[in-house]
C-alpha positions as CSV (number, residue, x, y, z in Angstrom):
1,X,0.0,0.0,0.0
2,X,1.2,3.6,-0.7
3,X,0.4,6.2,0.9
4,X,-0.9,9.4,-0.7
5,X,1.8,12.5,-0.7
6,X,0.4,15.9,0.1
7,X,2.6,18.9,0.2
8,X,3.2,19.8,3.4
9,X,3.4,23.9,4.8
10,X,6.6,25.4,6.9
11,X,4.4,24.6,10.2
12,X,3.6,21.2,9.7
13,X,-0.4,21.8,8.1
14,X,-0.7,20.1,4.7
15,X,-3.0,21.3,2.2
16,X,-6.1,19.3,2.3
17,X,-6.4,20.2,6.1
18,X,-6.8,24.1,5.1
19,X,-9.2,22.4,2.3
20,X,-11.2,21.3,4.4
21,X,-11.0,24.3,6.6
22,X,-12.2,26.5,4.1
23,X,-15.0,24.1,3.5
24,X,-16.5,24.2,6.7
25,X,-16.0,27.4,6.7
26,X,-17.7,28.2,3.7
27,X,-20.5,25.7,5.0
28,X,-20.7,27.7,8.5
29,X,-21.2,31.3,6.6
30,X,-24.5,29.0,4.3
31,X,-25.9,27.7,7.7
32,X,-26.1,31.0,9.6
33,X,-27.2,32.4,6.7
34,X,-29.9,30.1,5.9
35,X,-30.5,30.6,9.8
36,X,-31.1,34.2,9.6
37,X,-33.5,33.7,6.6
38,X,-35.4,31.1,8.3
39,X,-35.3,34.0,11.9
40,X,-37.0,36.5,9.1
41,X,-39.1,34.7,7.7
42,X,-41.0,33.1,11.0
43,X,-41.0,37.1,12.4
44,X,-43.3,38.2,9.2
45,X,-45.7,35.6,9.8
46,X,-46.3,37.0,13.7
């Protein structure tokens, strides 16, 4: 079995872990936004 190679940063990090960072990141911002759609939409129909 071989292991996959990833380039690996000065500190250690390699690049898919930032990857994935910026993924859940990028997820995070969708959620809260579908949040504060969801907050907007239930205070028009009080």
């Amino acid at each position: 079995m071989s292991k996959e190679t990833r380039s690996i940063d000065k500190k250690g990090f390699s690049n898919k872990f930032f990857e994935e960072l910026d993924k859940e990141h990028d997820n995070a911002k969708d959620f809260a936004k579908r949040q504060k759609e969801l907050k907007e939409k239930k205070k028009q129909q009080i």
